[in-house]
N, CA, C and O atoms as a Maestro MAE file, in Angstrom:
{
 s_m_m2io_version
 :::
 2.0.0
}

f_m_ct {
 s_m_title
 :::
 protein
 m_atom[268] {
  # First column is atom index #
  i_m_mmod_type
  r_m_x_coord
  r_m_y_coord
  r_m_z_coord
  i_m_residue_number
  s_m_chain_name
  s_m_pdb_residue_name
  s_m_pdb_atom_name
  i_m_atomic_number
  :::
  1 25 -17.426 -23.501 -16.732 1 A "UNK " " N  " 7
  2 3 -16.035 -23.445 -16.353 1 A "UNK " " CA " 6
  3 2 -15.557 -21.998 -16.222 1 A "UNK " " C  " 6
  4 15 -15.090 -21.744 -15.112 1 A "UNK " " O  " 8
  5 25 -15.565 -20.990 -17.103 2 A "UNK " " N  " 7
  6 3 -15.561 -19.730 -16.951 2 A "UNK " " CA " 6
  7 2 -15.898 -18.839 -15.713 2 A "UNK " " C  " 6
  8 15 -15.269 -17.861 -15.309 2 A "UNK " " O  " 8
  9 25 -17.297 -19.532 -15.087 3 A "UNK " " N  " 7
  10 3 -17.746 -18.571 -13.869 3 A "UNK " " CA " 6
  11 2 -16.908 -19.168 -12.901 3 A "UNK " " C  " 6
  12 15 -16.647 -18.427 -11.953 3 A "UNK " " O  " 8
  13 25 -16.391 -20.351 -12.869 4 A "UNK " " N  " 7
  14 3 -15.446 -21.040 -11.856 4 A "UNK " " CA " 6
  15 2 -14.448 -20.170 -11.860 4 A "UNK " " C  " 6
  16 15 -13.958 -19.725 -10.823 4 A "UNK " " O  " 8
  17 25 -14.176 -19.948 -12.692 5 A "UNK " " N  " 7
  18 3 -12.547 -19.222 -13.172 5 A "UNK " " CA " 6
  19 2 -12.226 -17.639 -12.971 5 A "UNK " " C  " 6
  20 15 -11.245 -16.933 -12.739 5 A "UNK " " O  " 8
  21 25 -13.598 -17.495 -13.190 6 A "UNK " " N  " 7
  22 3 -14.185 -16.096 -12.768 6 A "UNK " " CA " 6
  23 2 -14.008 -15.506 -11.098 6 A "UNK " " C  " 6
  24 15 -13.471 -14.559 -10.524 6 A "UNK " " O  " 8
  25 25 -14.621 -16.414 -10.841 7 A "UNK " " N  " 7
  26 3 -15.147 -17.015 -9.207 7 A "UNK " " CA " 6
  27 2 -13.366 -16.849 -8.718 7 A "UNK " " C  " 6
  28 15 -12.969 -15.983 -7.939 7 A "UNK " " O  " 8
  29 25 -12.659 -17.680 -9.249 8 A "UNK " " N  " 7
  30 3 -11.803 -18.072 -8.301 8 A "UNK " " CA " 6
  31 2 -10.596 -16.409 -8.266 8 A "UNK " " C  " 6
  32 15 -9.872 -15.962 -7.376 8 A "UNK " " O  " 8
  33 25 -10.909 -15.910 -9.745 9 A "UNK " " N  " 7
  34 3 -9.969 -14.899 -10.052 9 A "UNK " " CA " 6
  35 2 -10.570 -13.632 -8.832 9 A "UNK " " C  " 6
  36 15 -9.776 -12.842 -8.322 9 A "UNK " " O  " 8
  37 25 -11.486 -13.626 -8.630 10 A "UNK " " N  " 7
  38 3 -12.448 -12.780 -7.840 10 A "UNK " " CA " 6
  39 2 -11.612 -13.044 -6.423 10 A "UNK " " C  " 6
  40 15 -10.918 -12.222 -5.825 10 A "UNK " " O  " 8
  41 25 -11.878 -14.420 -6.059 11 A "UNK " " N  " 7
  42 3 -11.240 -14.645 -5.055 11 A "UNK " " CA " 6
  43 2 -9.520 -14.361 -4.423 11 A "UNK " " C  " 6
  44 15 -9.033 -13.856 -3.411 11 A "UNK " " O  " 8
  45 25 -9.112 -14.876 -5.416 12 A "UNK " " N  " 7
  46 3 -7.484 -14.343 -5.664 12 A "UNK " " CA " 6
  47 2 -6.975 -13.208 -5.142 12 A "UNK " " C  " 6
  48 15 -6.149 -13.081 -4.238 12 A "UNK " " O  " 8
  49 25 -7.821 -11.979 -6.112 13 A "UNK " " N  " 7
  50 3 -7.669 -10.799 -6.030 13 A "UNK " " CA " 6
  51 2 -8.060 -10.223 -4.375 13 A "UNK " " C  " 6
  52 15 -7.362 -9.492 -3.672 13 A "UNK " " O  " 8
  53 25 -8.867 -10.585 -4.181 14 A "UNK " " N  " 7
  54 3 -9.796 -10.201 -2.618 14 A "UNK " " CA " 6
  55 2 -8.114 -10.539 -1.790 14 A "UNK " " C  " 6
  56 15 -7.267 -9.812 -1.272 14 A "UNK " " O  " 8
  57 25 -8.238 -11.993 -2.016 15 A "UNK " " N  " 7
  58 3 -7.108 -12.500 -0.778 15 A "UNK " " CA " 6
  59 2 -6.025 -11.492 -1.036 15 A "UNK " " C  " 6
  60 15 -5.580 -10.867 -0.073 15 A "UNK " " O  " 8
  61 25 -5.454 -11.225 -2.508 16 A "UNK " " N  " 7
  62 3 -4.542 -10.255 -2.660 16 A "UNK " " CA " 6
  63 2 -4.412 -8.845 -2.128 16 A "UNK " " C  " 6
  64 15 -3.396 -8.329 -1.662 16 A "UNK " " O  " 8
  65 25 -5.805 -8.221 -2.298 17 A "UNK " " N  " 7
  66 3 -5.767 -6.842 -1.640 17 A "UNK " " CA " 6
  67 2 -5.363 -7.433 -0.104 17 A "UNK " " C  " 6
  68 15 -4.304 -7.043 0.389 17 A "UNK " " O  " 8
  69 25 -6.251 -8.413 0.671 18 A "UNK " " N  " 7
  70 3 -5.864 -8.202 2.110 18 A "UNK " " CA " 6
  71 2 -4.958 -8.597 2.711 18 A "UNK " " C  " 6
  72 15 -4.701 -8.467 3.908 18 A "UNK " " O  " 8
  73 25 -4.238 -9.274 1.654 19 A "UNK " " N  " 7
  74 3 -3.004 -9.694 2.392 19 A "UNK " " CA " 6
  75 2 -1.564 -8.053 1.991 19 A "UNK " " C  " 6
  76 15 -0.383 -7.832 2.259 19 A "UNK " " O  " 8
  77 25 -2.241 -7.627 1.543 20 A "UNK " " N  " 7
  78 3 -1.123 -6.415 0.905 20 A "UNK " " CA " 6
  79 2 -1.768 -5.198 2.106 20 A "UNK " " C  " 6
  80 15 -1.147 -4.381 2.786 20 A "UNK " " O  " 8
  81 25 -2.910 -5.419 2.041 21 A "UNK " " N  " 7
  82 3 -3.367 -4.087 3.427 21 A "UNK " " CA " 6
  83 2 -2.405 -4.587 4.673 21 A "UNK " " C  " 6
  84 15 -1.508 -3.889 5.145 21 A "UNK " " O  " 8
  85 25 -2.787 -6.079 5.182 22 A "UNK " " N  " 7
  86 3 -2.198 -6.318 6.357 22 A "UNK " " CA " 6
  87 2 -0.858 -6.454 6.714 22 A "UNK " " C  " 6
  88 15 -0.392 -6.425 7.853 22 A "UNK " " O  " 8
  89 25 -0.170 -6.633 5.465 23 A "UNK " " N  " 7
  90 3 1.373 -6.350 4.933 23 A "UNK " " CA " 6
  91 2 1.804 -5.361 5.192 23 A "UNK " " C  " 6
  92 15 2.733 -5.275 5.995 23 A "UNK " " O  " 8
  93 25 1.286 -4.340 4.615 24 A "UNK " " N  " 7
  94 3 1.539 -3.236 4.704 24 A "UNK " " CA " 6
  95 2 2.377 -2.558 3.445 24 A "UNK " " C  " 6
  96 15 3.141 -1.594 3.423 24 A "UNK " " O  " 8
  97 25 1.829 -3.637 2.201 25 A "UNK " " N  " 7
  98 3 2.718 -3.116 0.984 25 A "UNK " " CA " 6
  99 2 1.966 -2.647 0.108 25 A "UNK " " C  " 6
  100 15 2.236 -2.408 -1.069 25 A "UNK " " O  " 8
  101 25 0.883 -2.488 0.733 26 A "UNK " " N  " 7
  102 3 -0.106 -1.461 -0.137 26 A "UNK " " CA " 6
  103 2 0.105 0.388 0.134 26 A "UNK " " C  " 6
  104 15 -0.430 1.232 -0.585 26 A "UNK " " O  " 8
  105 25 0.638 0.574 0.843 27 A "UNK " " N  " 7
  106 3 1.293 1.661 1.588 27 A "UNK " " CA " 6
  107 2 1.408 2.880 0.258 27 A "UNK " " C  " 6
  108 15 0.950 4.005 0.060 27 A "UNK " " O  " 8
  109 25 2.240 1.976 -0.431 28 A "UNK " " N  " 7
  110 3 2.669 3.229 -1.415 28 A "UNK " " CA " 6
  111 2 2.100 3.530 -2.643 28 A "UNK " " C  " 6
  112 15 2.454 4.381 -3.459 28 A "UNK " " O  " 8
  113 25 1.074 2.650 -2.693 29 A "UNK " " N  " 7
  114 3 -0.280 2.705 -3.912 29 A "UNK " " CA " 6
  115 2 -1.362 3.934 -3.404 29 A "UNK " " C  " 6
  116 15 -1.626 5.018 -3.925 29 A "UNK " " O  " 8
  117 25 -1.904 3.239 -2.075 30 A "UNK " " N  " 7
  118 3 -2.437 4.457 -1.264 30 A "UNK " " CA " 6
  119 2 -1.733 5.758 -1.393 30 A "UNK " " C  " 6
  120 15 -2.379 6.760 -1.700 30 A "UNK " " O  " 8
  121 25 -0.444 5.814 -1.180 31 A "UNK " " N  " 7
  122 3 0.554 7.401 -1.297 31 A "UNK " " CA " 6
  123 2 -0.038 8.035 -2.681 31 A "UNK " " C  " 6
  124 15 -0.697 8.968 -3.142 31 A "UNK " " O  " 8
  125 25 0.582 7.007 -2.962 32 A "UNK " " N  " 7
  126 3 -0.223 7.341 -4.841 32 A "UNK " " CA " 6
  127 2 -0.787 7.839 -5.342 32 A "UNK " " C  " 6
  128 15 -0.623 8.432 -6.408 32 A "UNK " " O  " 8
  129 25 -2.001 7.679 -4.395 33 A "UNK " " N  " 7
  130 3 -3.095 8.019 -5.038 33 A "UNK " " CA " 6
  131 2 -3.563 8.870 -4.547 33 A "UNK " " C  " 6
  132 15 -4.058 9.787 -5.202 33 A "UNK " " O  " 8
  133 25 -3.556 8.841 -3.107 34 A "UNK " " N  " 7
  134 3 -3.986 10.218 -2.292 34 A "UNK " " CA " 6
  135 2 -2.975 11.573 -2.695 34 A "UNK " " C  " 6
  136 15 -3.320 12.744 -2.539 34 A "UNK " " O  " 8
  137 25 -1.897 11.204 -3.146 35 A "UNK " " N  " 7
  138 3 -0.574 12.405 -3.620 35 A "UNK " " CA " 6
  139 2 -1.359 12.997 -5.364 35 A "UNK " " C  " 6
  140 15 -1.422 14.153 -5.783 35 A "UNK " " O  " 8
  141 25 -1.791 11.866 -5.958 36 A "UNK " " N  " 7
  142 3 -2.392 12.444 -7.393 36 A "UNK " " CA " 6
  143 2 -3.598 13.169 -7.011 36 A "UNK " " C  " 6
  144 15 -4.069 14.047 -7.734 36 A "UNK " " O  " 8
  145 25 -3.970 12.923 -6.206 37 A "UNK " " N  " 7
  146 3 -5.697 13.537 -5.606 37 A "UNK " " CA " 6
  147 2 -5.259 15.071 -4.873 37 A "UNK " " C  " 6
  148 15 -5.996 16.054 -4.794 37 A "UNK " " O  " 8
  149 25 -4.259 14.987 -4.519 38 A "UNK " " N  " 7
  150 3 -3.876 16.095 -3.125 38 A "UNK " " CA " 6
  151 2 -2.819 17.193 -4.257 38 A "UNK " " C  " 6
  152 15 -3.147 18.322 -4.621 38 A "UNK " " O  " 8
  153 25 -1.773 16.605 -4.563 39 A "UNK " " N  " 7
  154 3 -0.906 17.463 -4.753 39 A "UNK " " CA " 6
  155 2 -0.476 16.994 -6.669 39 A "UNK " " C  " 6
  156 15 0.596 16.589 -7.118 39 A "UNK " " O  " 8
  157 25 -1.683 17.243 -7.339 40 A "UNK " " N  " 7
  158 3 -1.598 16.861 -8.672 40 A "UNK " " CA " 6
  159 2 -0.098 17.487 -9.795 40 A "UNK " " C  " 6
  160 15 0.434 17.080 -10.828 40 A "UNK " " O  " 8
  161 25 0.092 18.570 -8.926 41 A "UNK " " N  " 7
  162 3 1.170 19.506 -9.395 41 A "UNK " " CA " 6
  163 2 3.373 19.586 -9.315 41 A "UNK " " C  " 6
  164 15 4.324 20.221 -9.772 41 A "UNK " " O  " 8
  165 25 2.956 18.139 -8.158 42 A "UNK " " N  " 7
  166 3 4.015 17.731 -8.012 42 A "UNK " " CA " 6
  167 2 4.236 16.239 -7.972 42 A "UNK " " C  " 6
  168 15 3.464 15.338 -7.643 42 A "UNK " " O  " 8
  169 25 5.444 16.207 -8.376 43 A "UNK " " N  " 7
  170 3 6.038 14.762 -8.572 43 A "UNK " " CA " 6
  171 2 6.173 13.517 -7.248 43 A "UNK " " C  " 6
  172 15 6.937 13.643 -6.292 43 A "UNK " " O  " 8
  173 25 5.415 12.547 -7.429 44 A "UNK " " N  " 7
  174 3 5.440 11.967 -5.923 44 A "UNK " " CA " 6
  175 2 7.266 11.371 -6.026 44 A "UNK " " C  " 6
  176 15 8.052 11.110 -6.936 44 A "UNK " " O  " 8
  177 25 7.286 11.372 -4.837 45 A "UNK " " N  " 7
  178 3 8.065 10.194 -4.233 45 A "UNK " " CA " 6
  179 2 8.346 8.941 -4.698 45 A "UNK " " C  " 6
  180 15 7.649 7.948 -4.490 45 A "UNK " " O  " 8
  181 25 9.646 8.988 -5.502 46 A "UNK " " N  " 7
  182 3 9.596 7.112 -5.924 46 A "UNK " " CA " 6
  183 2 9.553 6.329 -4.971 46 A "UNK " " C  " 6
  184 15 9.983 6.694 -3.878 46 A "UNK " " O  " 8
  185 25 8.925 4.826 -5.189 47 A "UNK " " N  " 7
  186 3 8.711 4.255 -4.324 47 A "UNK " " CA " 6
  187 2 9.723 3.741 -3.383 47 A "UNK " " C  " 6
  188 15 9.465 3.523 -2.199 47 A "UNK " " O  " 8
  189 25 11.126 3.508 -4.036 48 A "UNK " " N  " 7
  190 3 12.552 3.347 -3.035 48 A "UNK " " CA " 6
  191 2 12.495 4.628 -2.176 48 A "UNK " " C  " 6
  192 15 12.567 4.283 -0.997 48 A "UNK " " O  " 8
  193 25 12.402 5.865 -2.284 49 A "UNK " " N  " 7
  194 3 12.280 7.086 -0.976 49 A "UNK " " CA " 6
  195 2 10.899 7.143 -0.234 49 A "UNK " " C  " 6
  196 15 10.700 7.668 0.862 49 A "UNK " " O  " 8
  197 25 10.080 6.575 -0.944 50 A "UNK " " N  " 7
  198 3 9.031 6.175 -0.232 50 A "UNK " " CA " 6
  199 2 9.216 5.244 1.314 50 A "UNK " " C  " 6
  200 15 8.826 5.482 2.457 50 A "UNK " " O  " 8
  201 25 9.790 4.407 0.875 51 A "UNK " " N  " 7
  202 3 9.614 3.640 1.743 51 A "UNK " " CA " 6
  203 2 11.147 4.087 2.803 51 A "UNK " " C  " 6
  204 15 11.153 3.939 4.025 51 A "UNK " " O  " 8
  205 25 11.994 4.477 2.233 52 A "UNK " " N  " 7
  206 3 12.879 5.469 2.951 52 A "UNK " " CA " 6
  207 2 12.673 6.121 4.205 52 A "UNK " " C  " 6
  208 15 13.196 6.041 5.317 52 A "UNK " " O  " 8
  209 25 11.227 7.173 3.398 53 A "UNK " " N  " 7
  210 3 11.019 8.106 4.563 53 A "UNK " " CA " 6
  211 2 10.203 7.122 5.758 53 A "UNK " " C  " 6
  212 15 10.321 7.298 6.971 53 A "UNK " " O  " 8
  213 25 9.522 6.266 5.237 54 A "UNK " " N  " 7
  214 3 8.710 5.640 6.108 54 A "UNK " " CA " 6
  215 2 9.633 5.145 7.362 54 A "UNK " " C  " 6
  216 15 9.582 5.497 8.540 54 A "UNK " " O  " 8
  217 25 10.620 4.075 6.619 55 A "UNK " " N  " 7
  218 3 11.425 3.502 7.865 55 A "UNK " " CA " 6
  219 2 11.700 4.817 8.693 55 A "UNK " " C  " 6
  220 15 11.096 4.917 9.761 55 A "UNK " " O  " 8
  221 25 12.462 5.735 8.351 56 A "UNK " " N  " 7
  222 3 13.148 7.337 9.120 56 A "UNK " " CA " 6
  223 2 12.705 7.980 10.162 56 A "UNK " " C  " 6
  224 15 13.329 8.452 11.113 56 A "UNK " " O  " 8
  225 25 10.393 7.963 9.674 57 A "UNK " " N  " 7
  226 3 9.162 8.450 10.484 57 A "UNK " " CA " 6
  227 2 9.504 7.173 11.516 57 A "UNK " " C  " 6
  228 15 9.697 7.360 12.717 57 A "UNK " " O  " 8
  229 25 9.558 5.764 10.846 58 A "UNK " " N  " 7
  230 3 9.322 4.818 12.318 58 A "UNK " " CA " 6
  231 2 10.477 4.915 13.594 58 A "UNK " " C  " 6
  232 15 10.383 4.896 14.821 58 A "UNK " " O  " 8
  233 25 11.677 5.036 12.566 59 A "UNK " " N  " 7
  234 3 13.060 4.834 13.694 59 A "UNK " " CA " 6
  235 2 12.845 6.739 14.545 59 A "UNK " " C  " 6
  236 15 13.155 6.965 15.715 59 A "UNK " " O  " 8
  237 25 12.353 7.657 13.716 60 A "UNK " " N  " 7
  238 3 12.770 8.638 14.858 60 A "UNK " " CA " 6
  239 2 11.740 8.872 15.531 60 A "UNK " " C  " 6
  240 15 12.081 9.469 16.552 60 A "UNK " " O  " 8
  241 25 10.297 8.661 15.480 61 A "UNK " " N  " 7
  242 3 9.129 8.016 16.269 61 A "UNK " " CA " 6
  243 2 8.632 7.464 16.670 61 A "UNK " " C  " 6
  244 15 7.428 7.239 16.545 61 A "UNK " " O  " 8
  245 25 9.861 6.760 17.719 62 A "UNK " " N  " 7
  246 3 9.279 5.341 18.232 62 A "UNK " " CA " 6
  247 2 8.070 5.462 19.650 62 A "UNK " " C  " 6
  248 15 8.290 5.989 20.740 62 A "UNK " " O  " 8
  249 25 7.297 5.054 19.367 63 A "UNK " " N  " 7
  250 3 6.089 4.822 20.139 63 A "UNK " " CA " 6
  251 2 5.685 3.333 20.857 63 A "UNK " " C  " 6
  252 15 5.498 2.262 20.279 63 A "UNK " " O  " 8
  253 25 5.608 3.654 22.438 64 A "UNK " " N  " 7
  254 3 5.686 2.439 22.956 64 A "UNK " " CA " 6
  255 2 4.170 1.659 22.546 64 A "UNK " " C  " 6
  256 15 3.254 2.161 23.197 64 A "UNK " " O  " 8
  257 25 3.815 0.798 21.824 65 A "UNK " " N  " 7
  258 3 2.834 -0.017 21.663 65 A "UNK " " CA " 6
  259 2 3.165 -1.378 20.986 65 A "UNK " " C  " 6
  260 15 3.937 -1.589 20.050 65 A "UNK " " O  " 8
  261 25 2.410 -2.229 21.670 66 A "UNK " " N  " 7
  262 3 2.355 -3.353 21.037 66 A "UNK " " CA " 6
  263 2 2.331 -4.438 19.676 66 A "UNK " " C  " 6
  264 15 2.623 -5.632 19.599 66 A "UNK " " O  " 8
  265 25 1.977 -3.717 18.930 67 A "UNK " " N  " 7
  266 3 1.698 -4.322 17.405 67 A "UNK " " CA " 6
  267 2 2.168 -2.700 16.371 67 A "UNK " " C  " 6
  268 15 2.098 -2.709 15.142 67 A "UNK " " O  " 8
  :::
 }
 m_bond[267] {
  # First column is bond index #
  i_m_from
  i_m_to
  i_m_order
  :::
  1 1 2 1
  2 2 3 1
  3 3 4 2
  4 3 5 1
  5 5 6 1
  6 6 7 1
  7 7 8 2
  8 7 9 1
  9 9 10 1
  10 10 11 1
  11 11 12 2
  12 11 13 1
  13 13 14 1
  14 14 15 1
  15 15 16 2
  16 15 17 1
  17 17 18 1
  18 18 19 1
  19 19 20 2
  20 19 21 1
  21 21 22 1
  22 22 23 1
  23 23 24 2
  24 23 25 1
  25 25 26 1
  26 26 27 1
  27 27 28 2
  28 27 29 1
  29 29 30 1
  30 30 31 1
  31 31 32 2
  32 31 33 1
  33 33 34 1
  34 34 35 1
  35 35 36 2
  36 35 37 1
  37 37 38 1
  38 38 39 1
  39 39 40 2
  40 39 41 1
  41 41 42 1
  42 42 43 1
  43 43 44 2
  44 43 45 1
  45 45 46 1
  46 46 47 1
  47 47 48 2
  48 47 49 1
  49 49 50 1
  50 50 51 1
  51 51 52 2
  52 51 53 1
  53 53 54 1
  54 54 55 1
  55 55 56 2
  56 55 57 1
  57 57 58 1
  58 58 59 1
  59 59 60 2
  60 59 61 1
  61 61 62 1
  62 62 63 1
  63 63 64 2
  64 63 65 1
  65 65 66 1
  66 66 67 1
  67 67 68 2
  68 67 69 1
  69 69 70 1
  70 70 71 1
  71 71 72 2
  72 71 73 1
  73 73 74 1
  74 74 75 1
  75 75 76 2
  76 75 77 1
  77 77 78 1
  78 78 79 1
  79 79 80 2
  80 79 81 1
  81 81 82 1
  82 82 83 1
  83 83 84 2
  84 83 85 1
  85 85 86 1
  86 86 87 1
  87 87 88 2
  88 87 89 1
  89 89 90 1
  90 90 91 1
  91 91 92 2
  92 91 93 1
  93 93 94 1
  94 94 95 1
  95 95 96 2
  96 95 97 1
  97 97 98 1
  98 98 99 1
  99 99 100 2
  100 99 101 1
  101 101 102 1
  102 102 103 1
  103 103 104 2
  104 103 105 1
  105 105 106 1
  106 106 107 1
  107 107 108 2
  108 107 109 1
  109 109 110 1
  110 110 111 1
  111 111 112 2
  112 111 113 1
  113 113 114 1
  114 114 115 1
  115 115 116 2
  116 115 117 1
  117 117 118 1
  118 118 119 1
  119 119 120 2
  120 119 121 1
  121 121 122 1
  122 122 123 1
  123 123 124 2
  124 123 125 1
  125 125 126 1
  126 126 127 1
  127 127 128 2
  128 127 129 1
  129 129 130 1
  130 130 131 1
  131 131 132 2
  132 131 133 1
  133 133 134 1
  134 134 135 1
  135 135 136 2
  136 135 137 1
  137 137 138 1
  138 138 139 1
  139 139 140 2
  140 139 141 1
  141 141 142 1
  142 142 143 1
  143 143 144 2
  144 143 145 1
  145 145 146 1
  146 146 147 1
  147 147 148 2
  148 147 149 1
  149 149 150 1
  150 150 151 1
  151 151 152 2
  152 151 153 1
  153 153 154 1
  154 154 155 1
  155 155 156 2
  156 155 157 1
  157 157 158 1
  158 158 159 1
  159 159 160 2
  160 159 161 1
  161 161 162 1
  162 162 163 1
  163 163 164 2
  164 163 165 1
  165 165 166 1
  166 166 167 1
  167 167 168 2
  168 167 169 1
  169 169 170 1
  170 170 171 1
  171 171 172 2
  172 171 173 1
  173 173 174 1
  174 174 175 1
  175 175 176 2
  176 175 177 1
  177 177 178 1
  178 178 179 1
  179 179 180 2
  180 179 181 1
  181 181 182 1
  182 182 183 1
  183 183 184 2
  184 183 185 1
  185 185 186 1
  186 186 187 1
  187 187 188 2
  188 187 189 1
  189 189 190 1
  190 190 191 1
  191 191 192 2
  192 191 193 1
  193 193 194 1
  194 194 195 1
  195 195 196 2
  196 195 197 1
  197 197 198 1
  198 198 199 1
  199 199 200 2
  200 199 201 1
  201 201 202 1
  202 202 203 1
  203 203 204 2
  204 203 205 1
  205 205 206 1
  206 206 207 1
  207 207 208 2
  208 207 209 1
  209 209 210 1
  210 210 211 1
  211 211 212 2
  212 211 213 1
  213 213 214 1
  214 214 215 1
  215 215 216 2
  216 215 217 1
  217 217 218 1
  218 218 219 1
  219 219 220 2
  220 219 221 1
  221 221 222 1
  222 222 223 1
  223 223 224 2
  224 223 225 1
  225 225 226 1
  226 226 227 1
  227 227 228 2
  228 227 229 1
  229 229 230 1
  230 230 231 1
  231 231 232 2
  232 231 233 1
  233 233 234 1
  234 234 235 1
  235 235 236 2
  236 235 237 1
  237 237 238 1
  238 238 239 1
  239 239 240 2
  240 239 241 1
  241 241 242 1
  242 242 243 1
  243 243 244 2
  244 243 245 1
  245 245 246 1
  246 246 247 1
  247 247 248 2
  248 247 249 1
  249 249 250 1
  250 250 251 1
  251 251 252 2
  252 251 253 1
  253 253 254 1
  254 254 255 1
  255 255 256 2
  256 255 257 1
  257 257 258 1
  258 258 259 1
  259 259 260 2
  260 259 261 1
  261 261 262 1
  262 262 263 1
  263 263 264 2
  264 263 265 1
  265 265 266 1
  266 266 267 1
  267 267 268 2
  :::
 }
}
């Protein structure tokens, strides 16, 4: 019963990462982490201005494409 449980938690998680990549609400974990890796010396971005600047980059860079 355990490896079932195991199994399924495995599974869960998988579906979880890809549904958060294709979401796009993995966004600010990635920031995260690449900002602790890059710029260890400064304070990131809370995630409410996070996602701030993001909308700001989309509305004043709008780019004609499809998806």
């Amino acid at each position: 019963m355990k490896e079932y449980l195991d199994k399924v938690a495995k599974c869960y998680q998988h579906f979880r990462y890809l549904w958060r990549e294709m979401t796009g609400e993995g966004a600010y974990d990635a920031y995260l982490a690449r900002h602790s890796r890059d710029h260890p010396d400064h304070e990131p971005m809370s995630e409410r201005d996070f996602w701030r600047a993001r909308a700001d980059e989309a509305e004043n860079n709008v780019q004609a494409r499809c998806c």
